[in-house]
C-alpha positions in Angstrom: 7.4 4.9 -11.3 7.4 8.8 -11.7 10.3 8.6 -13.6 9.1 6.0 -15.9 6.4 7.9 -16.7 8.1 11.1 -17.2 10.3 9.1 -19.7 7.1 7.7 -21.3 5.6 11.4 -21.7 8.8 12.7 -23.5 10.1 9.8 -25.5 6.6 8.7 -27.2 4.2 11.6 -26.8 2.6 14.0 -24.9 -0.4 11.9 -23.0 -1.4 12.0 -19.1 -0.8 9.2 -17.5 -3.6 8.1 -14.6 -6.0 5.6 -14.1 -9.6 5.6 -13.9 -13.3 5.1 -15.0 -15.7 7.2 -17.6 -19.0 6.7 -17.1 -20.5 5.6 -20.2 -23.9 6.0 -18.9 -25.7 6.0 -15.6 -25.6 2.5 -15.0 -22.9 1.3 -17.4 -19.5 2.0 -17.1 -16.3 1.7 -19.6 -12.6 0.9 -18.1 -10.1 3.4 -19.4 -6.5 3.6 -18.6 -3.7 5.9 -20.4 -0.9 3.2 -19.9 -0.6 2.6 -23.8 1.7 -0.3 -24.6 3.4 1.5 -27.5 4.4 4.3 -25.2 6.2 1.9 -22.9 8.2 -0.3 -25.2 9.0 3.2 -26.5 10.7 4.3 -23.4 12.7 0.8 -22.3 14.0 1.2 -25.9 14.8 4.9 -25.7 16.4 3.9 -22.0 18.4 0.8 -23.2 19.7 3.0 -26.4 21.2 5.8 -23.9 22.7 3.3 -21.8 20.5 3.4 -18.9 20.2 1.0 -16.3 16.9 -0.5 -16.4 15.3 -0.4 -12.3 12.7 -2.4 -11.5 11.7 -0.2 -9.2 11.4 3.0 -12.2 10.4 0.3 -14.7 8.6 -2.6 -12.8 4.9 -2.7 -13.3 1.8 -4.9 -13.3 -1.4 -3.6 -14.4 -3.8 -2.5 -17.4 -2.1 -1.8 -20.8 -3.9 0.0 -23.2 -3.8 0.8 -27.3 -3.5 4.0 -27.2 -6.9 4.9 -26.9 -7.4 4.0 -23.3 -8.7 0.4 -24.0 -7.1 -2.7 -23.0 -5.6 -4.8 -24.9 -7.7 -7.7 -24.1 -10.1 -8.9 -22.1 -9.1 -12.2 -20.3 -11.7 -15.2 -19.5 -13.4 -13.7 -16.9 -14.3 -11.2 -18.6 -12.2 -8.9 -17.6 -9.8 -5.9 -18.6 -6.4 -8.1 -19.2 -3.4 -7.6 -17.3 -0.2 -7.3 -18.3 3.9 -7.4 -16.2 6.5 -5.4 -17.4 9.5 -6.9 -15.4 13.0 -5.9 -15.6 15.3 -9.1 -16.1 18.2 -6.8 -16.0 19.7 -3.6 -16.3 19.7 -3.6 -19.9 17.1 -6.4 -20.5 13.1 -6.2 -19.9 10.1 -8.3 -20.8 6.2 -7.2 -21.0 3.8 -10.2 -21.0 0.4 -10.7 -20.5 -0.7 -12.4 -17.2 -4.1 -14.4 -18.1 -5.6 -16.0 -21.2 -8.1 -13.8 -23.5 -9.0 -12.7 -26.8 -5.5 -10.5 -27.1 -4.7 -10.2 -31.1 -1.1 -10.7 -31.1 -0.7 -9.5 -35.1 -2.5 -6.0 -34.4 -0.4 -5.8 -31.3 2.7 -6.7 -32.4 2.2 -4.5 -36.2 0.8 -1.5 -33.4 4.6 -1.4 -32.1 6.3 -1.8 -34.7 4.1 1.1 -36.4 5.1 3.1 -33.3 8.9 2.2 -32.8 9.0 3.4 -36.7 10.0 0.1 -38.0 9.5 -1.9 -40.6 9.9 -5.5 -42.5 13.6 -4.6 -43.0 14.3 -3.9 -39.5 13.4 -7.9 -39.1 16.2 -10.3 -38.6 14.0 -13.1 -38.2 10.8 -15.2 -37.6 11.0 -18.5 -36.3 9.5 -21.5 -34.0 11.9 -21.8 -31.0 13.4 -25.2 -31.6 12.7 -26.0 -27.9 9.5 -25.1 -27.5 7.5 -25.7 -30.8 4.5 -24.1 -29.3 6.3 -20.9 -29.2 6.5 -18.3 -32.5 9.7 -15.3 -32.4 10.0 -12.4 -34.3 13.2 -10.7 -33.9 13.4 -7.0 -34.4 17.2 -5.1 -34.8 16.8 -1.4 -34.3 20.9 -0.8 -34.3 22.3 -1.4 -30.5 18.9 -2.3 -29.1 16.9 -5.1 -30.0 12.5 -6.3 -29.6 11.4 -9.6 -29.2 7.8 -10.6 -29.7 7.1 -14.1 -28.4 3.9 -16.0 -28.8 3.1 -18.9 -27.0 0.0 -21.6 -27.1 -1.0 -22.4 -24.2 -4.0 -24.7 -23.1 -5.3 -24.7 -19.3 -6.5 -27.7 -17.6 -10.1 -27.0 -18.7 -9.2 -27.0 -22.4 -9.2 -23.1 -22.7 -6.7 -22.2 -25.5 -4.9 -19.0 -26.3 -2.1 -17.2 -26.8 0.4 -16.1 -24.3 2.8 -12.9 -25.7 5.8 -11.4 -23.8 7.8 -8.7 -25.5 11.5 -8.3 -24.9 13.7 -5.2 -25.3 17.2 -5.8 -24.5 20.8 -3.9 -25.9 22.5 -6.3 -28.6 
């Protein structure tokens, strides 16, 4: 995870990376984390471009992502912070998604990353409904030998909750 991190720091800014709580006042308190999603997409493409092998055990994770700013990127049903996996499907292929249902706004997101990866409408191949699953929206991103993949997904739970479920890929072409 060091290494991840040190590879974060370089490749998309100079931020400290740790974990904690401000207090926002005596009795209230406001989560903040400095594990900002941009930064991380940034480094598993900067890793995949030079050819590294993606580790789960440099690149594996499964906690709080943040905008930037130190605030989640949603808030799930219960309220709280949501929770997000990076996973590492293989050495050149890895996936962030989201873990639970919440009010997660998948256009600032995905235009957030894009806006940070320094791409724009041209660098998009191409935006479709995946013929088997028509529930789930793709937008394909080409950024020469490396590639993104935003997937959005409507989902309902047993208790009629709707949202949106998002996993981002970043894998070599």
């Amino acid at each position: 995870m060091v290494s991840v991190m040190l590879i974060v720091l370089v490749s998309c800014g100079n931020r400290t990376a740790a974990v904690g709580y401000e207090m926002a006042g005596p009795e209230e308190s406001q989560f903040h984390a400095d594990n900002d999603i941009a930064m991380t997409v940034c480094s598993l493409v900067d890793a995949v471009r030079v050819g590294e092998r993606l580790d789960s055990s440099d690149y594996g994770f499964k906690g709080i992502l943040t905008d930037g700013q130190g605030t989640p990127l949603y808030t799930d049903i219960g309220g709280n912070p949501g929770e997000w996996s990076v996973k590492v499907i293989s050495g050149d292929e890895a996936r962030i998604s989201n873990l639970h249902l919440g009010d997660l706004m998948t256009s600032d997101l995905r235009n957030y990353i894009v806006s940070a990866l320094n791409l724009n409408s041209a660098d998009l191949v191409t935006a479709y409904v995946n013929p088997a699953d028509e529930q789930e929206f793709i937008w394909l991103y080409d950024i020469g030998d490396v590639q993104v993949a935003f997937s959005e997904t409507q989902v309902k739970t047993p208790s009629d909750l709707e949202g949106i479920m998002m996993s981002i890929s970043v894998f070599r072409r």
